[in-house]
C-alpha positions as CSV (number, residue, x, y, z in Angstrom):
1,X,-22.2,39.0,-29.5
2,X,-23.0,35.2,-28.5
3,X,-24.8,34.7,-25.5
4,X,-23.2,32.6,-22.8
5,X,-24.7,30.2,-20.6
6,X,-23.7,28.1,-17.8
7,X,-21.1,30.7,-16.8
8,X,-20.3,29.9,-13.2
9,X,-20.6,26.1,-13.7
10,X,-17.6,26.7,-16.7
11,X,-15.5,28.5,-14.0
12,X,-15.7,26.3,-11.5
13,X,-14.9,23.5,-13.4
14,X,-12.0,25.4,-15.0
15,X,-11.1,26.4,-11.5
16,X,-10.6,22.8,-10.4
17,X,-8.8,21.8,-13.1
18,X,-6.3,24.7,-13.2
19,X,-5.6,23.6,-9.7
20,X,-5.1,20.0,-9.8
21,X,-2.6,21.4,-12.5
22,X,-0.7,23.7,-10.4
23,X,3.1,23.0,-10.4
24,X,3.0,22.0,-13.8
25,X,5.9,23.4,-16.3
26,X,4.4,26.1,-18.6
27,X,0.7,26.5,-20.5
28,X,0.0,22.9,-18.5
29,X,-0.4,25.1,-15.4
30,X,-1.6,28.1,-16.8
31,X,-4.1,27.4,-19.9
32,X,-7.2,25.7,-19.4
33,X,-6.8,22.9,-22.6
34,X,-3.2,21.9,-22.1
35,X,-3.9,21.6,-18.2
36,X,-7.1,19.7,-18.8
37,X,-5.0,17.3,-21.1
38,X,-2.2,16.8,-19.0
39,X,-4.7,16.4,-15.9
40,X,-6.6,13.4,-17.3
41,X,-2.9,12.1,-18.5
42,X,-1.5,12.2,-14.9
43,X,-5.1,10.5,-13.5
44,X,-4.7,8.0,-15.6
45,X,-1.1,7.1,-14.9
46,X,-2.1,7.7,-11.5
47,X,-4.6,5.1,-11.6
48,X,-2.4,2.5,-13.1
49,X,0.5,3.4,-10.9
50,X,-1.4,2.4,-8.0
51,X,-2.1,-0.7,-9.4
52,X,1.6,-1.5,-10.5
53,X,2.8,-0.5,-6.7
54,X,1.7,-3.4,-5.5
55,X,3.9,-6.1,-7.6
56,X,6.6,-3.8,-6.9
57,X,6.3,-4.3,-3.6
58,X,6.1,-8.1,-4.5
59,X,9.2,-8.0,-6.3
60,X,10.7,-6.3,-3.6
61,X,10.3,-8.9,-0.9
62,X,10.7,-11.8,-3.2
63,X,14.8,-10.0,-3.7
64,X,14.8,-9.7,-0.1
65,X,13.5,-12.9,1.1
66,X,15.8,-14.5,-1.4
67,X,18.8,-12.4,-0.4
68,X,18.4,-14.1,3.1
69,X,17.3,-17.6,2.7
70,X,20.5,-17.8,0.2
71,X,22.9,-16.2,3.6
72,X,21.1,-19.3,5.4
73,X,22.4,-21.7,2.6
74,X,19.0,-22.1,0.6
75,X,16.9,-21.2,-2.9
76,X,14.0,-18.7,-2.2
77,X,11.9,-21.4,-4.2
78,X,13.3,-24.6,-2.0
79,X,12.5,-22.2,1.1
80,X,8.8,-21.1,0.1
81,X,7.9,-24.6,-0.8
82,X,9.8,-25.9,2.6
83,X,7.7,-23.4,4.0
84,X,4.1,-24.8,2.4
85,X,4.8,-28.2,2.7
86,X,5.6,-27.5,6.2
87,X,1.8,-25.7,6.9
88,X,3.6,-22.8,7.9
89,X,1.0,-20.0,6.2
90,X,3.5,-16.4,6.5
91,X,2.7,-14.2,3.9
92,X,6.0,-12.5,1.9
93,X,5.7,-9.1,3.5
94,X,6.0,-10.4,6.4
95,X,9.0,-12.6,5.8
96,X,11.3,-9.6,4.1
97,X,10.3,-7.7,7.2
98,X,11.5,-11.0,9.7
99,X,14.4,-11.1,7.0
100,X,15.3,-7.4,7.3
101,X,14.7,-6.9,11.2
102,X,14.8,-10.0,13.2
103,X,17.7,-12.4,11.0
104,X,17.2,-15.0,14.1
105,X,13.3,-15.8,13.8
106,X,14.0,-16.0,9.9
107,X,16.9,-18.4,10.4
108,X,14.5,-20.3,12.5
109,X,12.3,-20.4,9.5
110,X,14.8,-22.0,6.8
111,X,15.8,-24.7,9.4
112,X,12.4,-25.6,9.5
113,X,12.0,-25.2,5.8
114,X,15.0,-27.2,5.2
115,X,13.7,-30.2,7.1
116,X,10.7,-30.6,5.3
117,X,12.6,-30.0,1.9
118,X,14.9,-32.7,2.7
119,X,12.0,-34.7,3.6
120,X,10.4,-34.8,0.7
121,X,13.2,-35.2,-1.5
122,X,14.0,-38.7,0.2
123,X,10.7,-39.5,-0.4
């Protein structure tokens, strides 16, 4: 018979995997090597999920900000660059969230973006 080594080191590692892998359908929640494959898997797509959240967010207030600067009679792009020209420095999280809860203070916003469109278009 071999001789094993490292014994309780080769559980506990086991162990921990086994458990990260609980709720998994089948031999991924039950075997060691299927669990230990689909664990590094689901890491991984963790990983690069957590990256991708972010520009969905992005996405997601760029629809909403455009949704509401179009109800106020203007382009998301004529009312961001309204917006920089006029040195008014709101980031886009914040303007879906004025957009979404406080339509006032946003319509504020696009007049003042509008002026400084027009502005520079004469010019």
């Amino acid at each position: 018979m071999p001789r094993t080594k490292n014994s309780p080191v080769t559980r506990r590692r086991r162990k921990k995997i086994l458990k990260i892998a609980k709720g998994y359908r089948g031999s991924k929640s039950k075997c060691f090597r299927p669990a230990n494959e689909q664990v590094l898997h689901s890491l991984s797509y963790a990983y690069r999920d957590r990256k991708a959240r972010k520009g969905d967010f992005r996405r997601l207030w760029i629809s909403r900000i455009n949704a509401a600067a179009r109800q106020n009679g203007m382009s998301y792009n004529a009312f961001i660059s309204g917006l920089r020209n006029a040195g008014i420095k709101v980031d886009r999280k914040i303007l879906a969230d004025l957009a979404l809860n406080d339509p006032q203070s946003f319509k504020e916003l696009v007049k003042v973006a509008a002026q400084v469109h027009t502005q520079i278009a004469e010019d």
